[in-house]
C-alpha positions in Angstrom: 65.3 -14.1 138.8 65.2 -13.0 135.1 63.8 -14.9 132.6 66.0 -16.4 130.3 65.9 -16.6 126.8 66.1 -19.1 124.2 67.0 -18.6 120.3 66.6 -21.5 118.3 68.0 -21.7 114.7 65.9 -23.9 112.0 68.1 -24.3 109.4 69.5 -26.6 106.6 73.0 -27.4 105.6 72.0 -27.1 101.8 70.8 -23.4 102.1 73.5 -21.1 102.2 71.5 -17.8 103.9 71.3 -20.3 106.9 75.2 -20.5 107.1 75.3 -16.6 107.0 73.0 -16.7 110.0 74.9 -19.0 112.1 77.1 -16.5 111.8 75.2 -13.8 112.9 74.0 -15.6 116.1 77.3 -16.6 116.8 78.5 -13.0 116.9 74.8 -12.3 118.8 76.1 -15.1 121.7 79.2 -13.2 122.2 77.6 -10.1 122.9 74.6 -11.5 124.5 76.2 -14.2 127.1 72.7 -14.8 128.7 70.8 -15.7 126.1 71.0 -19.3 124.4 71.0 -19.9 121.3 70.8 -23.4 119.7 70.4 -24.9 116.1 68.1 -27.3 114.8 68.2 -28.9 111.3 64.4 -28.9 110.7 64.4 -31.7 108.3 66.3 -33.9 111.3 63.3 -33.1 113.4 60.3 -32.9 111.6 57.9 -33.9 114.4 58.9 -30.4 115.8 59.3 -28.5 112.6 55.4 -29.3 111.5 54.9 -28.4 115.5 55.8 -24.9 114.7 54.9 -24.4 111.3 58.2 -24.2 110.1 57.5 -23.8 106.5 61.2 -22.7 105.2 64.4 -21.8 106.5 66.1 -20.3 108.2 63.4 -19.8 110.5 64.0 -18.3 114.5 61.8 -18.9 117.3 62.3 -17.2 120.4 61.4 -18.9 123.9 61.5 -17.7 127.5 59.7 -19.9 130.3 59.6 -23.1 127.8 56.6 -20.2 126.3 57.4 -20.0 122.5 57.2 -15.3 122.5 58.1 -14.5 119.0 59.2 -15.9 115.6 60.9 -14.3 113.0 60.9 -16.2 109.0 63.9 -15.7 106.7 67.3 -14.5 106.9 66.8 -11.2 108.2 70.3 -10.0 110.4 69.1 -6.3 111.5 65.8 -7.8 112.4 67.1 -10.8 114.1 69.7 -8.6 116.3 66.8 -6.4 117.0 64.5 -8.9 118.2 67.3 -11.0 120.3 68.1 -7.3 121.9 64.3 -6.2 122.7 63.7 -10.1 124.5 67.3 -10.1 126.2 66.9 -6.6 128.0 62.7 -7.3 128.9 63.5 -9.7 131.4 61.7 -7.4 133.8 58.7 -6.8 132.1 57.1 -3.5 131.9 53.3 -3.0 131.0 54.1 -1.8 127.6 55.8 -4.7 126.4 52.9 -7.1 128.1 50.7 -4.5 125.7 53.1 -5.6 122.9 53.2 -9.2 123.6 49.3 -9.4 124.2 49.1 -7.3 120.6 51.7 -10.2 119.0 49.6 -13.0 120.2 46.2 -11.1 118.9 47.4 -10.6 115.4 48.6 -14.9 115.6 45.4 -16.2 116.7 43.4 -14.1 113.9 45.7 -15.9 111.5 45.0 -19.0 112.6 41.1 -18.4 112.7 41.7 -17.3 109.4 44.2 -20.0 108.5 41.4 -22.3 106.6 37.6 -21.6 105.3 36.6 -24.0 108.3 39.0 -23.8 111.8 38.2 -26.6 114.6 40.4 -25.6 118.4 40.4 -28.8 119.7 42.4 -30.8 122.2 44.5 -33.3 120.1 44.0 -33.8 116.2 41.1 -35.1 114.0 43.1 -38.8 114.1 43.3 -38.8 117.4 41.4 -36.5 119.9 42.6 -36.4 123.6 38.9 -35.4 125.1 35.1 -36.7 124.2 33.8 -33.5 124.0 36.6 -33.3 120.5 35.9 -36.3 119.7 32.0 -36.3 119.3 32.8 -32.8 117.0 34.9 -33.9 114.9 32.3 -37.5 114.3 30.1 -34.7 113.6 31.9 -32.6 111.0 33.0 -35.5 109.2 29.2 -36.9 109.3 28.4 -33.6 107.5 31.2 -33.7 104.7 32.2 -30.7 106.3 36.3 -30.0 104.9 38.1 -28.4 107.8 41.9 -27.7 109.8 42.6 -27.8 112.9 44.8 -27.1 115.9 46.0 -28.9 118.7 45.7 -26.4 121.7 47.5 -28.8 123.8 50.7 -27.6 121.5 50.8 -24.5 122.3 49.4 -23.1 125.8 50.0 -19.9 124.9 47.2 -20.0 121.9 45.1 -22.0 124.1 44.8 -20.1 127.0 45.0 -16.5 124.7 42.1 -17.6 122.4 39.2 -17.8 125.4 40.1 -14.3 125.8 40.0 -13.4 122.4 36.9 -15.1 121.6 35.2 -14.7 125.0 34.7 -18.4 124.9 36.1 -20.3 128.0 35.8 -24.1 126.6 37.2 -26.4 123.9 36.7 -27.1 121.1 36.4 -24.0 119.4 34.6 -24.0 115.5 35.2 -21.1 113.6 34.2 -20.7 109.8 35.3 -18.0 107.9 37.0 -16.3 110.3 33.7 -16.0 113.2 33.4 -18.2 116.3 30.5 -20.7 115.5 30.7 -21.8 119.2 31.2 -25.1 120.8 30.0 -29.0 120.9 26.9 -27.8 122.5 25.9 -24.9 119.7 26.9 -27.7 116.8 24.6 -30.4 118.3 22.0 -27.3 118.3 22.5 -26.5 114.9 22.4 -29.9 113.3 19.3 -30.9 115.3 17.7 -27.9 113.3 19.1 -28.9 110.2 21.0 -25.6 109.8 24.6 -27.1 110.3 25.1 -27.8 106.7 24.4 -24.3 105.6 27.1 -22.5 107.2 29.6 -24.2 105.3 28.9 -23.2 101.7 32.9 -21.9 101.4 34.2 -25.4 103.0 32.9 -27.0 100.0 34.1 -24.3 97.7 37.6 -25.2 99.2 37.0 -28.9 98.3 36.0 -27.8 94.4 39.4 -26.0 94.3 41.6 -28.4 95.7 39.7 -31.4 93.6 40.4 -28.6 90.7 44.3 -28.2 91.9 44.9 -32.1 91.6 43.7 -32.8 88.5 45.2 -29.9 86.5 47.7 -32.4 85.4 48.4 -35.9 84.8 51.0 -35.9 87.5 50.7 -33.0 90.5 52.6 -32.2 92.9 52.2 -30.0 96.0 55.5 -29.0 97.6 57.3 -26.0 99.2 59.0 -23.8 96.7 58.5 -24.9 92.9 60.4 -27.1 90.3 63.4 -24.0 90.2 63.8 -23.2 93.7 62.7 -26.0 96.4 62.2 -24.4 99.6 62.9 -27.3 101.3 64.7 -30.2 101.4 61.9 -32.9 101.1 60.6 -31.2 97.9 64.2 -30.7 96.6 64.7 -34.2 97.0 61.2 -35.6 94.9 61.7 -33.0 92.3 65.4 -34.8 91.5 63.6 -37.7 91.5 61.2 -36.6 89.2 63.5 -34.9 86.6 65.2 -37.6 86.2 62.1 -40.0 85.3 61.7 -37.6 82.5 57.8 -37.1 82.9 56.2 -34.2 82.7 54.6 -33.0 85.7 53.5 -30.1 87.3 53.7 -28.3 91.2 52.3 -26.1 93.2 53.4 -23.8 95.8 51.9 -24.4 99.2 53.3 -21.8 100.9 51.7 -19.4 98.6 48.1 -19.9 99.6 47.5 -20.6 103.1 43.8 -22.1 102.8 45.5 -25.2 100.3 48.3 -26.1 102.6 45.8 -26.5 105.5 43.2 -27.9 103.5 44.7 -30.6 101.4 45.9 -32.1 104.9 42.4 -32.8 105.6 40.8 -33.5 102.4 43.9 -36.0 101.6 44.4 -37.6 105.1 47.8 -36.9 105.1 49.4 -34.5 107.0 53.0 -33.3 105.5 54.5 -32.1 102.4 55.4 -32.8 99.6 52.6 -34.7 98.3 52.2 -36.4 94.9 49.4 -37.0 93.2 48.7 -39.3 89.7 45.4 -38.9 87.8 43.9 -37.4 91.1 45.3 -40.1 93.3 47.5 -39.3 96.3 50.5 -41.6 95.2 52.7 -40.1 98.5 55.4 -38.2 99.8 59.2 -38.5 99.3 59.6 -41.9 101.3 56.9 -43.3 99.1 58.6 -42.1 96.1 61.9 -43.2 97.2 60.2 -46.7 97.6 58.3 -46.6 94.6 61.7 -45.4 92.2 63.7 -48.3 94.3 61.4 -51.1 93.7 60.9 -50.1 90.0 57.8 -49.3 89.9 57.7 -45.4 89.9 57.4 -44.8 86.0 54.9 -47.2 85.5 52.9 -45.5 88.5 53.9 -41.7 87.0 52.8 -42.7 83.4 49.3 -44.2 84.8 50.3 -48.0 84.3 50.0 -49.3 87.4 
């Protein structure tokens, strides 16, 4: 039996581009009557947008198996049609395209080794851990200071079971710092029993001197997706109408233009979406908060450092 395959659309009503690519699939279904194709609007679902790192839109992810196979960012038709064609007729699978696939998943996990200074593999998140063994490493990184991202190999099997390959390490959790596999529990309780744990992390703390540097370059700071022209998403298009029309001056920065701050300021703020505002160095919130804030009154007193 082949494998099916699932397309599925991340888009917003507000961005026109992801009206032009409904249309494309839709022409895409008719020729391609076994493949599915579905539409989510990511900011309905954000539990599953953050899931897969949808950081703009449109954004396609292709699935066979319930395996997430492919991804493709932006409103690209040719390479959309391309892609839908290449999955659709390798329902058999032939060793070349297992070559491909294993190549496709490579080049991912080095990004996400890459994705921060300091990477922790663990089984659930730094909140709330789902084994002891990623438990008792992240007690021990945050003993030590130490500023790091991490991912949830639970969320994605195909990560988890590709990375023990890749690293030729078997067991979670996983450390990496700058880019090379530190090792497991066991090698971290090794290496802060002989006090050399704190000095493999000199760039995690260069990380926390640039993000403390990003927060207070102004008064009022905001970290959002897109900047105060063009909002890349609909969260940070809604704060910075808010925003313009409390008259304050503030300023913003990109997150999805440096990888290392969007993963970073996560951890180093405790909280764990975008956009995120900050006042005098403060984390004041994201949108909801703001929303709050301007409904109860109490936003321009906050923005102008009066309360």
């Amino acid at each position: 039996m082949p494998r099916s395959l699932v397309v599925v659309h991340f888009w917003a009503p507000w961005a026109p581009q992801c009206i032009q690519m409904n249309n494309v699939m839709a022409e895409l279904a008719k020729e391609h009557v076994q493949v599915t194709f579905v539409k989510l609007e990511a900011e309905a679902v954000p539990e599953v947008s953050e899931k897969y790192e949808i950081s703009s839109v449109p954004t396609f992810l292709f699935f066979k198996n319930l395996q997430k196979i492919d991804r493709l960012d932006g409103a690209h038709a040719p390479e959309l049609t391309k892609k839908v064609q290449r999955h659709a007729s390798s329902s058999s699978v032939t060793i070349g395209s297992n070559d491909n696939v294993k190549e496709d998943l490579n080049v991912r996990l080095k990004k996400l080794i890459n994705a921060a200074p300091c990477m922790l593999f663990m089984k659930g998140s730094p909140q709330e851990p789902r084994c002891g063994f990623s438990r008792q490493m992240v007690e021990i990184l945050n003993k030590h200071n130490v500023l790091f991202s991490s991912f949830d190999i639970f969320s994605d099997e195909e990560v988890r079971q590709g990375l023990k390959t890749y690293s030729s390490w078997p067991t979670y959790p996983q450390l990496y710092v700058a880019g090379d596999l530190i090792g497991g529990l066991d090698i971290v309780k090794e290496l802060e029993a002989s006090g050399e744990l704190d000095t493999i992390f000199p760039k995690s703390h260069k990380l926390e001197d640039k993000l403390k540097g990003l927060i207070n370059k102004a008064p009022v700071m905001l970290f959002m997706k897109g900047n105060k022209q063009v909002a890349k998403c609909g969260f940070s298009k809604q704060i910075i109408e808010i925003l313009n029309g409390t008259g304050v001056d503030f300023e913003t920065f990109d997150i999805l233009e440096d990888e290392e701050v969007r993963q970073g300021l996560k951890t180093y703020s405790k909280w764990p979406t975008y956009p995120q505002l900050y006042v005098k160095g403060e984390l004041v919130g994201g949108l909801d908060i703001v929303k709050e804030l301007k409904e109860n009154g109490e936003l321009l007193l906050i923005l102008k450092g009066e309360n």
